[in-house]
Phi, psi and omega in degrees: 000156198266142163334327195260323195155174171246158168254131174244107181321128159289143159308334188251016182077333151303148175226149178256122168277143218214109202271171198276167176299164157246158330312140178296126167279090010297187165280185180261154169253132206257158194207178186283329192282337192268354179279331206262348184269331162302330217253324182290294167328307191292316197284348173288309201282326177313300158003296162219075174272312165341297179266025170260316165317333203227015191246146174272171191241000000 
């Protein structure tokens, strides 16, 4: 089984993902490269709120 989860074929021809327990085994380690890689994704994801705004729903 993978760290995050499995996929499991469905009876109806579909596959499900099937994510693994928490806490994750080993733990994650938040280290300074995985802070800075958080901090980019937030200011990207930040990004675009502007055009989340202007887009109809």
């Amino acid at each position: 089984m993978a760290r995050s989860g499995q996929y499991f074929q469905q009876p109806t021809g579909y596959k499900a993902f099937i994510p693994s327990a928490l806490p994750p085994l080993p733990p994650v380690r938040l280290d300074e490269s995985i802070h800075q890689l958080l901090s980019d994704a937030n200011i990207a994801i930040g990004s675009l709120i502007p055009w989340v705004t202007c887009c109809p729903t």
